[in-house]
Steps between C-alpha positions, in 0.01 A plus 500: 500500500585708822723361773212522725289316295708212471508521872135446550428242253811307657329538874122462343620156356663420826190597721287310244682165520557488863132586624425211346751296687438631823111508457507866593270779428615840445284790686531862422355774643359802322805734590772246396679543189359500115710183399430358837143537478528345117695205678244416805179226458334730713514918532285613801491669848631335767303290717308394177832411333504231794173363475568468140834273618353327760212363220777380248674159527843660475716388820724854425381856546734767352359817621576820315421760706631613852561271816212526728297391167711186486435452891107517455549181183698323745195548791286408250740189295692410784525129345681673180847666435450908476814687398547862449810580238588803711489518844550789523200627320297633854217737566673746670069541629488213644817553697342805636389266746597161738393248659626624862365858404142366432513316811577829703222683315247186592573574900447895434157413340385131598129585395570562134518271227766490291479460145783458298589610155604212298840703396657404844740180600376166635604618834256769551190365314550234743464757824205607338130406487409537137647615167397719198605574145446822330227351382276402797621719820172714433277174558772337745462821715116510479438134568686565870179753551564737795816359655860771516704345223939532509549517117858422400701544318362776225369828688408605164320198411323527856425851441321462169307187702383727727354733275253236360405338843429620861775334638712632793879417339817515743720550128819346547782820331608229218489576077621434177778708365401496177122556521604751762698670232143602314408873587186671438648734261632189296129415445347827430805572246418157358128602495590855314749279242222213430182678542288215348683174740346342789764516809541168637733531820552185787388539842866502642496855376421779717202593579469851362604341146241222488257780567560621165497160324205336332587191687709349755584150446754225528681370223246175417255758501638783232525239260136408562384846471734604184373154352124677553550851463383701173824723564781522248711645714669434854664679756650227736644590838710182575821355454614459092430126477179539487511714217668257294242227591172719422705632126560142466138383529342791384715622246185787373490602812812800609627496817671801666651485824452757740868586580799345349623428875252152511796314483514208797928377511441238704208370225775547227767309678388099336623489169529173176821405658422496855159275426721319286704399767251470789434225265792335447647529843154438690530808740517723656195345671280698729346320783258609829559268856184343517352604791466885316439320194189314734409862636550686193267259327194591682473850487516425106247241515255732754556746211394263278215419634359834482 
């Protein structure tokens, strides 16, 4: 038996005993680790991974995935305990833009709404009127009919909006690194390589890739459509995790991803030992002041209602 796998079964066994004592649930999103996803009660994309919490009984969230995530359980928890094992674990996208700096663009453009990607921090979906996933920007967008709309943070996520509505989009010059990392050539070489598999890329790519995609869609909705699809074969442009997740469920199924560079670090950065000892030393806790947390709340729930 290796080292490592000593390791593991030691920190599994840990994790496993004290989520019971702490009445925590473990949330992992689709990019996180293979043994972290094994660990969680619940693998998912973010904001549903937080509806999922806020529905359980358990007064602790651990939240395997990247901080703003953990922020958006705590807007929507805020009566239980949400800890991230690594705070440093960021989206460098979401930093692309501030609370102060959305303010400034509000004055430059006071008719426009602004809808806000979900991958930002408390702060700014608090400055802003409404929120969006992946998912549902195409119907957030269309619901506001003809009004100028200040998308932040994603321009690419905008763009690729704005292609499927009439909108007039003010894009905000924010983006993933790692979905950013996805050229066009990486999909047509792909295409060449796997002549027979359905590309599957997610909308924070750019725009001239998901043009040569069968579909553009966020990560609760590539493992509806692999789930549905005839295809035996997938090209996937986003980050590794998800890989793992769709070989795990649909182990018939192969799964090639479109460059070897869909690696996120900051995803990678919660590991066995660092859940284990979110655990066991009840932090480090991530909390939101709660007159953002008040703010922030209701452009979710106006999303909601949609």
């Amino acid at each position: 038996m290796s080292t490592e796998f000593k390791e593991d079964s030691y920190y599994i066994d840990q994790i496993n005993r004290l989520r019971k004592e702490r009445n925590a649930v473990i949330l992992a999103h689709n990019y996180q680790r293979g043994e972290v996803q094994d660990i969680a009660d619940f693998v998912g994309d973010s904001l549903g991974l937080s509806r999922q919490a806020a529905s359980t009984e358990a007064e602790v969230i651990i939240f395997c995935g990247v901080r703003f995530m953990a922020e958006t359980a705590v807007i929507l928890s805020p009566q239980k305990i949400v800890l991230l094992p690594d705070l440093q674990a960021g989206c460098p996208m979401a930093d692309m833009i501030t609370a102060p700096q959305l303010r400034e663009a509000k004055q430059k453009h006071p008719d426009a709404t602004v809808v806000c990607y979900v991958n930002s921090s408390a702060e700014v979906k608090a400055e802003s009127d409404i929120c969006c996933t992946s998912t549902n920007a195409i119907s957030v967008v269309k619901s506001l009919g003809k009004q100028q709309v200040l998308f932040v943070p994603d321009e690419h996520l905008g763009r690729y909006v704005a292609s499927k509505t009439e909108a007039d989009i003010i894009f905000w010059p924010g983006y993933c690194p790692t979905h950013y990392r996805v050229l066009p050539e990486d999909i047509l070489k792909a295409k060449e390589r796997y002549p027979n598999a359905e590309v599957i890329v997610h909308p924070e790519c750019r725009l001239e890739v998901i043009v040569l995609a069968d579909e553009a869609l966020s990560t609760g909705g590539i493992i509806k459509y692999v789930s549905e699809s005839a295809a035996d074969e997938i090209i996937l442009g986003t980050e590794l995790g998800m890989a793992y997740r769709l070989q795990k469920d649909y182990p018939h199924k192969r799964v090639h991803l479109a460059t070897e560079k869909l690696i996120c670090p900051n995803m990678k950065l919660i590991t066995l030992d660092k859940i284990a000892s979110a655990l066991e030393n009840m932090r480090p806790r991530v909390t939101v002041p709660d007159n953002v947390r008040d703010k922030a709340k209701k452009t979710l729930d106006r999303m909601l209602a949609i």
